[in-house]
Structure formats: structure tokens, C-alpha cells
KOLTORLUM-921817 format. One record per residue (C-alpha): z, x, y; residue in three letters. Coordinates in steps of 0.25 Angstrom, whole numbers, padded with zeros to 4 digits, always signed. Example, Ala and Ser with C-alpha at 12.3 -4.5 7.8 and 13.67 -1.06 7.14 Angstrom:
+0031+0049-0018ALA/+0029+0055-0004SER/
This chain:
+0314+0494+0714UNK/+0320+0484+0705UNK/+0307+0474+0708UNK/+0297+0485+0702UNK/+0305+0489+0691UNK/+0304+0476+0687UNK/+0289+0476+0688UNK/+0290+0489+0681UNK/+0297+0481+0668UNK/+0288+0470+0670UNK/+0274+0479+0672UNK/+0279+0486+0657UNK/+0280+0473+0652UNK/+0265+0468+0656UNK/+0261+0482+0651UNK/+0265+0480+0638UNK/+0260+0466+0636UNK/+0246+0469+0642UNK/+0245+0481+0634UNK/+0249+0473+0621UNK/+0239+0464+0626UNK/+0228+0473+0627UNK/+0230+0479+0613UNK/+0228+0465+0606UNK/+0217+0461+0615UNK/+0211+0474+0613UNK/+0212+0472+0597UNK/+0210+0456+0597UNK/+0196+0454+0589UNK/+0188+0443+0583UNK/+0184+0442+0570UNK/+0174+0431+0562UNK/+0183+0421+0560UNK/+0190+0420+0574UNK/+0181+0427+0585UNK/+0189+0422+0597UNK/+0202+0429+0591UNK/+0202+0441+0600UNK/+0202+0432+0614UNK/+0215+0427+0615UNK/+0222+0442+0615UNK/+0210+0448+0625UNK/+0211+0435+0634UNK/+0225+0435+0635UNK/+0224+0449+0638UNK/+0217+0448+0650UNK/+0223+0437+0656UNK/+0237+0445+0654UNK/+0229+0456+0660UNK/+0222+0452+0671UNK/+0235+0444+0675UNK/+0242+0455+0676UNK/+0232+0464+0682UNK/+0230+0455+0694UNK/+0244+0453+0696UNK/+0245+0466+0697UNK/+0235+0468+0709UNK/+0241+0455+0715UNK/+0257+0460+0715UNK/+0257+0475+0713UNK/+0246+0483+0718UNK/+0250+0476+0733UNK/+0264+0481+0733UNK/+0259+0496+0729UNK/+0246+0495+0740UNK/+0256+0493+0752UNK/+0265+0504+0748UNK/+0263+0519+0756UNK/+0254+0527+0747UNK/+0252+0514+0737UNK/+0238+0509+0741UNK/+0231+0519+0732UNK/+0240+0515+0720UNK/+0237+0501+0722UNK/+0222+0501+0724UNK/+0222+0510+0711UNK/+0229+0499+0703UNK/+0219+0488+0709UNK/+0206+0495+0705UNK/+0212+0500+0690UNK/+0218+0484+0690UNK/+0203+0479+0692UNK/+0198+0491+0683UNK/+0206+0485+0674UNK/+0202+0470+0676UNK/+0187+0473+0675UNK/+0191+0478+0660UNK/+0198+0466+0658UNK/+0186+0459+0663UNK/+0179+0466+0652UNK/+0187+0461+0641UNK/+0184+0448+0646UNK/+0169+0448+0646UNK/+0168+0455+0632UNK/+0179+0444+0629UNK/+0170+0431+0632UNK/+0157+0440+0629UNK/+0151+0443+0643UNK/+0139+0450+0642UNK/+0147+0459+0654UNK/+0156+0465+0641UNK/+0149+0460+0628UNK/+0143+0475+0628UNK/+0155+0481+0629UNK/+0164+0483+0616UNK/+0179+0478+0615UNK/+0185+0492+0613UNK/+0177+0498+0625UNK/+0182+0486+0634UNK/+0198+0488+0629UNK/+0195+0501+0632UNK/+0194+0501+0646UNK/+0204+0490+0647UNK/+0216+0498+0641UNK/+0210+0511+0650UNK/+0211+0503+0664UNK/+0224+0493+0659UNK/+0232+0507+0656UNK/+0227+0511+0671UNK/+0232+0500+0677UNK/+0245+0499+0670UNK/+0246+0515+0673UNK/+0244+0510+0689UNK/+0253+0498+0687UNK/+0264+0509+0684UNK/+0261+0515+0698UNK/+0262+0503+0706UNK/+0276+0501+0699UNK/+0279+0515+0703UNK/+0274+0513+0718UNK/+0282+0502+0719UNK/+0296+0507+0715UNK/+0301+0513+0727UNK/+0298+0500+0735UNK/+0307+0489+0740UNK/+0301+0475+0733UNK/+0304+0463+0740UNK/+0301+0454+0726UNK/+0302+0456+0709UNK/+0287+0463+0710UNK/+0287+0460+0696UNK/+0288+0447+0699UNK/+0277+0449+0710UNK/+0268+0453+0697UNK/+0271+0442+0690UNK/+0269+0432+0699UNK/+0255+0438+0704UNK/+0250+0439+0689UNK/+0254+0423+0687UNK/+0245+0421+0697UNK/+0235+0432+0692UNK/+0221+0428+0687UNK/+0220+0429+0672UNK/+0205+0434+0669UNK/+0201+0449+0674UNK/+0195+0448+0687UNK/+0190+0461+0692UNK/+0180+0458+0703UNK/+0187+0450+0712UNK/+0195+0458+0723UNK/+0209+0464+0718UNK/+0214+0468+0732UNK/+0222+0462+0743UNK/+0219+0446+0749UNK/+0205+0445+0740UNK/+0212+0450+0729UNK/+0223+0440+0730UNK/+0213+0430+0732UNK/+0205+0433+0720UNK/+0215+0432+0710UNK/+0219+0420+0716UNK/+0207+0414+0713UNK/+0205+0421+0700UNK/+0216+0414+0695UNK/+0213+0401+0697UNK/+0200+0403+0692UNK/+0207+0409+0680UNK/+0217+0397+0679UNK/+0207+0387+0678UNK/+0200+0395+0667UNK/+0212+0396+0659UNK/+0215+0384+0660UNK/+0200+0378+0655UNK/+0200+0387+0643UNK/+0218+0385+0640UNK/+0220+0400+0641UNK/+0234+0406+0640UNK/+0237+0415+0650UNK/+0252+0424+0646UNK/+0262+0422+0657UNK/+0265+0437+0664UNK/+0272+0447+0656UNK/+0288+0449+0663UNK/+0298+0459+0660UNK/+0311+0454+0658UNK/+0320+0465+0656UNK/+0328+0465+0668UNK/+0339+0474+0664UNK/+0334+0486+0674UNK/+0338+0480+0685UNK/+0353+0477+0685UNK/+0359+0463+0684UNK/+0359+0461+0701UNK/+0343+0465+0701UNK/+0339+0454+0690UNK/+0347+0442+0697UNK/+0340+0446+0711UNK/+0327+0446+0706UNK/+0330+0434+0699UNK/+0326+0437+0685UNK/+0338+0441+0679UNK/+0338+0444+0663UNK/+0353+0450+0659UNK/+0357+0453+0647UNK/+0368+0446+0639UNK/+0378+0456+0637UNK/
């Protein structure tokens, strides 16, 4: 139970600093004098998003789909996730002016992206909850954390989210998104973690080798 308490903390954490993201994404804009302002909060955004939504798919959702009665639960989550990523996808397009979205207005598009990012945070609750009562053989917060590392950083919602091919397509979406971040020097935020150890006793932290006492 310890391991998805832990994931609980930490899923609070990203929560918190995606939903601080989203408001100063949602309000960045350009002016006259510097019209490119407004992209480094959006773009951060989405690379902070999609990570963590892909990372999600890949870690989570899995765990939850082999559980008795979890397969519904989990299937839900992966189409919301994807939902959820074609928004982002949105923001992108009317980011970089695609004809795809230039039609579309910025508060009609933040719109939908707070509608399915408060769904899939809703449904990430759920997954926690589902896994509660079970036995985890590793820190699944951990497990989240090292499958959004490895995440693609750019919305992806057409390539296959589900078993072997999605792992496959992530795979290779993050490359491809590597080598573009690198070519342009884009700064991608390393993963949120929750570091507040405390609920777990003293004999929990040092087992999962991630101890963070207090002094007293």
C-alpha cells in the first residue's frame, strides 16, 4: 500500500504544477512589441503535459487493466488520455499557426483542454484507488517517473496508445522528439516528485531507498 500512497503524493504534486501551468499558459499573450512572448509558457506546457500523460498510459493504466474488474477503468483512462492529447494537439497547431486550428479562438481551445485535463485527472484519482489494496512489487511512483523520462514531449494522439504498438510508438515518438528538441535548444522540465516522505514511517523510506527524515 505504501508504493501507491506514494504515487498518490506524487500524482498531487504533478496536479498541482500542471494546473499552474495551464493557467499561465492559458493567459500568456503577445503584444506588438514582443509577439512570441506567449510561446515559452504554452510550449513548456505541453511538453510537461504530454510527458506526463504518456507516462501515465505507459506505467499506470497497465497495472489497473490486469486487475479483476479493472479493465473498464483502464480503457476509460486511455481513451480520456488521448482526448485529452488531441486538445493539446490543438494548442499546438494554433501555437505554430496551422491552418488545422488558426480558425479556432485561444479561449475556445483552453476550453476544451481544462474540460478533458480535469477528466483525466478525475480518472487518475481512480487508478490510484484501484490500486490500493494490491501488493506492488516496486515504488510505482518511481515506475511513473521513469516512463515519463522516457515519454515523448509533443502531443501525439494518433499513433496507437495501447499495449506492444503503443509502447512501440512512444518509443519512436520520442526520439523523433529528441532530435527536434534538440535542433531547436528547447528546455524540456525534468518530472515533478513529491518528496515529503514522512507518511510512511522511517523503516518504509530507507526500504525504498528514498529516505527524507526530519532533523529533530
Amino acid at each position: 500500500m505504501s508504493a501507491v500512497i506514494t504515487l498518490g503524493h506524487d500524482l498531487d504534486s504533478i496536479h498541482r504544477d500542471l494546473e499552474h501551468r495551464l493557467d499561465q499558459a492559458s493567459a500568456a499573450r503577445p503584444d506588438v512589441r514582443h509577439p512570441r512572448d506567449h510561446y515559452g509558457a504554452i510550449d513548456t506546457f505541453l511538453a510537461v503535459a504530454s510527458r506526463h500523460n504518456a507516462g501515465m498510459v505507459d506505467a499506470i493504466a497497465p497495472l489497473v487493466h490486469r486487475l479483476p474488474g479493472g479493465h473498464d477503468l483502464a480503457v476509460d483512462f486511455v481513451h480520456a488520455s488521448r482526448r485529452y492529447e488531441e486538445t493539446l494537439a490543438q494548442v499546438k497547431a494554433k501555437l505554430y499557426g496551422s491552418t488545422y486550428a488558426v480558425r479556432r479562438s485561444w479561449p475556445s481551445i483552453w476550453t476544451d483542454v481544462r474540460r478533458e485535463f480535469d477528466t483525466v485527472v478525475d480518472l487518475e484519482h481512480q487508478l490510484v484507488a484501484a490500486l490500493v489494496d494490491e501488493p506492488a512489487e516496486e515504488d510505482l511512483a518511481t515506475r511513473l517517473h521513469h516512463a515519463t523520462v522516457k515519454a515523448p514531449t509533443r502531443p501525439h494522439p494518433f499513433i496507437p496508445h495501447r499495449g506492444v504498438p503503443g509502447r512501440v510508438a512512444r518509443m519512436v515518438a520520442r526520439r523523433i522528439d529528441q532530435f527536434w528538441d534538440s535542433a531547436e535548444g528547447r528546455m524540456v522540465p525534468e518530472p515533478v516528485r513529491h518528496h515529503d516522505r514522512e507518511h510512511q514511517g522511517k523503516v518504509t523510506q530507507y526500504l525504498l531507498a528514498d529516505p527524507h527524515l526530519s532533523e529533530d
